[in-house]
Every structure is written in structure tokens, then in C-alpha cells.
C-alpha positions as a LaTeX table, in Angstrom:
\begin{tabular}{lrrr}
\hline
Residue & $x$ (\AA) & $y$ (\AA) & $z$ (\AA) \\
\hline
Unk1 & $-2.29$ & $-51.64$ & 11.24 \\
Unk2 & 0.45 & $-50.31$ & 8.81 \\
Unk3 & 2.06 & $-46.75$ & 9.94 \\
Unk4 & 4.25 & $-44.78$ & 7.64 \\
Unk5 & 7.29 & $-43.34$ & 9.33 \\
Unk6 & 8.94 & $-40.41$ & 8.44 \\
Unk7 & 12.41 & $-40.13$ & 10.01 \\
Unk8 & 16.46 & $-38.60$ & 9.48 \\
Unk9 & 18.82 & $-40.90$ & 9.84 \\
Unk10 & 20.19 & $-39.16$ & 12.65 \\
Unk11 & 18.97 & $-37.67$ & 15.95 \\
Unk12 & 21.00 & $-34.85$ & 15.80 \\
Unk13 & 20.26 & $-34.47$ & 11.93 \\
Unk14 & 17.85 & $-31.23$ & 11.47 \\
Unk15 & 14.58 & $-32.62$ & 9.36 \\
Unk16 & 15.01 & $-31.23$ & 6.28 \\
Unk17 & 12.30 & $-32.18$ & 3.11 \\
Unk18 & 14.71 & $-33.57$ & 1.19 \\
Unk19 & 16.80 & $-35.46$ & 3.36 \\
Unk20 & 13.50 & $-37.18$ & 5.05 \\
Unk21 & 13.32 & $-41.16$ & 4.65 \\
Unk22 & 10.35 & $-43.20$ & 5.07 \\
Unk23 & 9.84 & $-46.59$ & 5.74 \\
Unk24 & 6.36 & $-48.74$ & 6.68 \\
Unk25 & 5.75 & $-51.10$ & 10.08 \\
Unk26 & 3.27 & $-52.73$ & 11.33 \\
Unk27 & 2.24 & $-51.95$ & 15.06 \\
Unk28 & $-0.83$ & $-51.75$ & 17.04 \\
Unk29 & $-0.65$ & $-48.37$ & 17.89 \\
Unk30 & 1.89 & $-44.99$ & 17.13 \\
Unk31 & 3.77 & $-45.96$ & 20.63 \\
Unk32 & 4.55 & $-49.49$ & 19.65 \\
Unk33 & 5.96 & $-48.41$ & 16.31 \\
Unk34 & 7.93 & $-45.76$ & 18.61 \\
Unk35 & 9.55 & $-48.83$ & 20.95 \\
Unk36 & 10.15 & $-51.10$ & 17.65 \\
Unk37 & 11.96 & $-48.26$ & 16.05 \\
Unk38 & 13.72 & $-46.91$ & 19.56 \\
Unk39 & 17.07 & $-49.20$ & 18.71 \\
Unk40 & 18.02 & $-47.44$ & 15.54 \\
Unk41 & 17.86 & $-44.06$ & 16.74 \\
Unk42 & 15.73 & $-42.32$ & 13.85 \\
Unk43 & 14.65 & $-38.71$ & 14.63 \\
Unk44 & 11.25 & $-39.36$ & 13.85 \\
Unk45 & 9.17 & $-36.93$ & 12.44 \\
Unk46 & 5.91 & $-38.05$ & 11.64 \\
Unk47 & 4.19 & $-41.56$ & 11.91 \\
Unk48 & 1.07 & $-41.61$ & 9.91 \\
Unk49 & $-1.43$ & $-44.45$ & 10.06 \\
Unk50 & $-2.50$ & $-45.68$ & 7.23 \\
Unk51 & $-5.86$ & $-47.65$ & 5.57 \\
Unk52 & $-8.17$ & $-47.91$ & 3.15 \\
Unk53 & $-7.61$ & $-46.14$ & $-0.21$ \\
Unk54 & $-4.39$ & $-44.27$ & 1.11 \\
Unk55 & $-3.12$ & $-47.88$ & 2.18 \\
Unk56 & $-4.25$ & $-49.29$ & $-1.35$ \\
Unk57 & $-2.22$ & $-45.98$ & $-2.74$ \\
Unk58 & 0.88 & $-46.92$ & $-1.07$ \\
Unk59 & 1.12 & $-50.23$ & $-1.53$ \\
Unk60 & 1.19 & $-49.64$ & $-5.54$ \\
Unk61 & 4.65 & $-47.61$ & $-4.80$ \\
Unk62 & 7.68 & $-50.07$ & $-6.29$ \\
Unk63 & 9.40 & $-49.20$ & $-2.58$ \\
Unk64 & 6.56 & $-50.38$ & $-0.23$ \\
Unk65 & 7.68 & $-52.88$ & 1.79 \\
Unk66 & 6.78 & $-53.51$ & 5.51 \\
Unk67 & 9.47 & $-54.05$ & 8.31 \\
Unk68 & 8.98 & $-57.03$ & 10.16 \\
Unk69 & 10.15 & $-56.01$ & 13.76 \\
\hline
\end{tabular}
């Protein structure tokens, strides 16, 4: 499955809209996308699944690209 993560660069960085990054990983569930991502400590704020026509949606965007971890 492809997640959509929402993270600051920083862990002590306060999530603020505009400052939020996003990226897209493939896992097999929200924890294993946690443990891939635990190395670059991201304060993560949300990690939304995503499939079907929201996956289709995404994957038109010019910066989709999936991290191979």
C-alpha cells in the first residue's frame, strides 16, 4: 500500500500549515512506514493511506514519487 506522510523537518519544529512537507512510501501498514521513516527524525503529523480514486488523484501530481526504503 502507498501512505502519504505529512511531516516538519524537525522534531522540535511546531507543525505549522505552511511549513508541512509530504512525501509518499510504500509499507504494509502505518507502523512500518513509522520504523522506515524513524532514521530521519520527521515530526510526523499525519500518515494517510491511500487507494483507489484518491491514489489515482495523487499520482497525476508532477511531485508524486514513492520512496523506496
Amino acid at each position: 500500500m502507498i501512505y502519504k506522510v505529512y511531516f516538519q523537518e524537525k522534531l522540535t519544529e511546531v507543525p505549522v500549515r505552511e511549513r508541512t512537507n509530504t512525501l509518499y512510501i510504500k509499507g504494509n501498514t502505518e507502523g512500518e512506514v513509522r520504523l522506515k521513516l524513524k532514521d530521519r527524525y520527521y515530526n510526523i503529523e499525519y500518515i494517510q493511506p491511500l487507494d483507489g480514486a484518491y491514489l489515482d488523484y495523487e499520482q497525476q501530481n508532477e511531485n508524486y514519487k514513492v520512496l523506496e526504503i
